[in-house]
Structures are given as C-alpha cells and as structure tokens.
C-alpha positions as a Markdown table, in Angstrom:
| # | Residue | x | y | z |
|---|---|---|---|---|
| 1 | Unk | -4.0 | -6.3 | -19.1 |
| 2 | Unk | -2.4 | -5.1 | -16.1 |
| 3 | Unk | -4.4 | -5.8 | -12.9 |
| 4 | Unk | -3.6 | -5.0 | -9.1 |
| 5 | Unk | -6.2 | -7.0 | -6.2 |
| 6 | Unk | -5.9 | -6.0 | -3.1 |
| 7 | Unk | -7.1 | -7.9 | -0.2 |
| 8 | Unk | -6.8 | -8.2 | 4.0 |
| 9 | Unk | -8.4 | -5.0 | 4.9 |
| 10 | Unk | -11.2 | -5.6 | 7.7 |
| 11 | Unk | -12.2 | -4.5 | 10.9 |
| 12 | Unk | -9.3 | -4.3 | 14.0 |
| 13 | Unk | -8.9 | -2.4 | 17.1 |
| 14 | Unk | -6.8 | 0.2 | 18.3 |
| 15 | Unk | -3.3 | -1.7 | 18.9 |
| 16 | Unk | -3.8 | -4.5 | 16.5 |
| 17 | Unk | -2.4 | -5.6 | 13.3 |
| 18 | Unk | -3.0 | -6.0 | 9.7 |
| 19 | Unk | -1.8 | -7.3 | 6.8 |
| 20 | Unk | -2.4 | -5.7 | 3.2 |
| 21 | Unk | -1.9 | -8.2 | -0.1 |
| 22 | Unk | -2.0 | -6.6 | -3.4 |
| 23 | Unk | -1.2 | -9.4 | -6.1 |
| 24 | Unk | -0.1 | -8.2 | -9.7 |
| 25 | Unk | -0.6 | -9.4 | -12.7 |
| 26 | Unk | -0.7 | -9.1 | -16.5 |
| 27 | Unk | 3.1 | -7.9 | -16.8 |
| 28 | Unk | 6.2 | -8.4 | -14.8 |
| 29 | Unk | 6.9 | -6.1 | -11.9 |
| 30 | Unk | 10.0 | -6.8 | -10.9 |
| 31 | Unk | 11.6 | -3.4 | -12.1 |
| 32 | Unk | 7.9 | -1.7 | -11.2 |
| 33 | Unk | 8.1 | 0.8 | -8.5 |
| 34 | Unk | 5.1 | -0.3 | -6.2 |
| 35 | Unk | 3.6 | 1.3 | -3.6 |
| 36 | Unk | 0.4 | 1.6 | -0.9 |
| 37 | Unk | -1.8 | 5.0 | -0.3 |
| 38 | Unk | -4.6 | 5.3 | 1.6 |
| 39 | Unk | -7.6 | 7.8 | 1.1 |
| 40 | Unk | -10.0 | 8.9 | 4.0 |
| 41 | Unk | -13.2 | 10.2 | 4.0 |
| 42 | Unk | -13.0 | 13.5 | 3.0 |
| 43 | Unk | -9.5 | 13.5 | 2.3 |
| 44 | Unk | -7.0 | 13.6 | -0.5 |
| 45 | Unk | -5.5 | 10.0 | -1.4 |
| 46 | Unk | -1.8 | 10.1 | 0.6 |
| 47 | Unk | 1.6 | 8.1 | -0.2 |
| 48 | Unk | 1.6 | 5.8 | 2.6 |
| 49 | Unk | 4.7 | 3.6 | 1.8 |
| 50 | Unk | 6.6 | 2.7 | -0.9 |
| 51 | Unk | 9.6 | -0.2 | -2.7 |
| 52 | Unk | 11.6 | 0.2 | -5.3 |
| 53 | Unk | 15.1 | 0.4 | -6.4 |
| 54 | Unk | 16.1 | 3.3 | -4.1 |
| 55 | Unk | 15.1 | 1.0 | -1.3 |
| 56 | Unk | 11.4 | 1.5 | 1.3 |
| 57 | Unk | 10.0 | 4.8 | 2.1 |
| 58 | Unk | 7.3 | 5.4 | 4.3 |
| 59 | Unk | 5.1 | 8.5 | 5.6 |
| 60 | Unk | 6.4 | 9.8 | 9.1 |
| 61 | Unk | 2.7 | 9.3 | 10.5 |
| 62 | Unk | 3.5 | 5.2 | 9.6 |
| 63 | Unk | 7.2 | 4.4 | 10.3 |
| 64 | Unk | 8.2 | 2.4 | 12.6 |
| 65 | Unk | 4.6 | 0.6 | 12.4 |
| 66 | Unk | 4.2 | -0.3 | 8.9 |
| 67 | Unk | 6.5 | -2.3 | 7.1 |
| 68 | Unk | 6.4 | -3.0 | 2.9 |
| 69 | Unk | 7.7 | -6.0 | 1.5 |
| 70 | Unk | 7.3 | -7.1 | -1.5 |
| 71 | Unk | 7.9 | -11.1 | -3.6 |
| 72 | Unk | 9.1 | -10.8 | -6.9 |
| 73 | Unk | 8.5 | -14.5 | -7.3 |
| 74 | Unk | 4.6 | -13.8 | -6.9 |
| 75 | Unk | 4.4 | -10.0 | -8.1 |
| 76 | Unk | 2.5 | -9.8 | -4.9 |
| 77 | Unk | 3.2 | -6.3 | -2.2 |
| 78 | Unk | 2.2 | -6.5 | 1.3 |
| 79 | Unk | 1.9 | -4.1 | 4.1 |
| 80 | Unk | 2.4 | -5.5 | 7.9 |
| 81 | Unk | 0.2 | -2.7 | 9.5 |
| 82 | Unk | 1.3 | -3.2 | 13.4 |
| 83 | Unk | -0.1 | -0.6 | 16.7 |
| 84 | Unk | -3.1 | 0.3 | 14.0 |
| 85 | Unk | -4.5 | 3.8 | 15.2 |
| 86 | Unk | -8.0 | 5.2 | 14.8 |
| 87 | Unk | -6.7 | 7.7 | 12.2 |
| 88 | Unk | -5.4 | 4.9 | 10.3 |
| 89 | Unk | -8.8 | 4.4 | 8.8 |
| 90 | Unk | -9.3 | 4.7 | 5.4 |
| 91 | Unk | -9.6 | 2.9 | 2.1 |
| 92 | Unk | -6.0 | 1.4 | 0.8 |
| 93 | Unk | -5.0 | 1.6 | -2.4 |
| 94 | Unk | -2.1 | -0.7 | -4.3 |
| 95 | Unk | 0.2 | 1.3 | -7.1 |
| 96 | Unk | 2.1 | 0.5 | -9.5 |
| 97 | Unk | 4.4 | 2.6 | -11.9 |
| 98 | Unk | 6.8 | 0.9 | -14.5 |
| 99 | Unk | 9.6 | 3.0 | -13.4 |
| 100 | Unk | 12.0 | 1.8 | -10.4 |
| 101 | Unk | 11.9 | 4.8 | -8.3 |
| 102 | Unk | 9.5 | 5.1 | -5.6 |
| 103 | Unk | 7.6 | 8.5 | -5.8 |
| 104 | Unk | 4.9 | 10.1 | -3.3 |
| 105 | Unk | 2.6 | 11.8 | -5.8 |
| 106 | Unk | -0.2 | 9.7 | -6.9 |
| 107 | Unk | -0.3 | 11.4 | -10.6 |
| 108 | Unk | 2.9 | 9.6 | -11.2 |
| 109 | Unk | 1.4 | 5.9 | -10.9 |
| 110 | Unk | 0.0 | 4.2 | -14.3 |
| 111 | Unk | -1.5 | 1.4 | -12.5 |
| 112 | Unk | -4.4 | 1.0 | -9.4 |
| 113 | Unk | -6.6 | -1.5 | -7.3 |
| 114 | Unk | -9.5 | -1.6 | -6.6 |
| 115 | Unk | -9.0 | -0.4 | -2.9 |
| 116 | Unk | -9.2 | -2.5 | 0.6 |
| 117 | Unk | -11.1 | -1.0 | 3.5 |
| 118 | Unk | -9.5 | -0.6 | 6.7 |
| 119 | Unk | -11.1 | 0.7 | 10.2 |
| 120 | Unk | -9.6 | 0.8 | 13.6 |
| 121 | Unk | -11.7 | 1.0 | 16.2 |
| 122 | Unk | -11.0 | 3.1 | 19.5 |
C-alpha cells in the first residue's frame, strides 16, 4: 500500500525557514514524479513545486525561495522553504504520480499525504 507522511510543518515568522519531509513508502519512487502543493483556507489546492525527469519546477510566487530535492535512497522529498511570507500559510500536501514528468494539475497525481500545516506569522 502506497503511503506518503509528511512532517516539519509548524509555526515560523515572517523571514524564517522551513523544511518540509514527505517519506514514501510501499513501492519504489524513483521513476515517480513527486511533487508539493499547498491549499489555503478558502482556496483551491495549488502546484507549489515539483521533481521529476524533466528536472524542478516551481510556482513563480516560490522561486528563488523554495528549493525541492528529493533522495532516491530513502524515497523521501523535501522542500527548503527560505524568506517564509505571511501568504505562504497554508496546509502542504506531498504528491506522488508513477509517471516521470512533473505536472501542475492536482487531478493528475494517484497518490497524497496526509497534509502538514504551515503558518507564517507577520
């Protein structure tokens, strides 16, 4: 059974910097395309960034501020989250879809976790 946990979301302020985990498991995802959204109140869940064979992608509200990474050894996918903004808040999600390509549309991805809270405070 194919499981995603995700884990380091908390509490920063404005300027600070996270770091999102999301360990896989049940299957091996080295040829998975994985990738992080986020969903805020109110809101429709967003591509935030993604990995896969076509190399990183990222939303233009995030780059240069968030970096993916991800260890093949470990099936684990992190997200450095560095100069955290207010509007940054929201609920992260880990993806996973057993194609390599990275896509932005979250219909596309087979696999979710449970989702990691994160809130920047002004």
């Amino acid at each position: 059974q194919v499981q995603l946990v995700e884990s380091g979301g908390g509490l920063v302020q404005a300027g600070g910097s996270l770091r999102l985990s999301c360990a896989a498991s049940g299957r091996t995802f080295t040829y998975y395309a994985m990738a992080w959204f986020r969903q805020a109140p109110g809101k429709e869940r967003e591509f935030v960034a993604g990995v896969g064979s076509g190399g990183l992608f990222y939303v233009d509200s995030v780059k240069g501020r968030f970096t993916i990474s991800r260890d093949n050894v470990k099936d684990t996918v992190f997200l450095q989250m560095n100069s955290l903004k207010p509007e940054d808040t929201a609920v992260y999600y880990c993806a996973a879809k057993p194609t390599a390509w990275v896509t932005r549309t979250k219909e596309t991805y087979d696999y979710w976790g449970q989702g990691t809270q994160v809130t920047v405070s002004s």
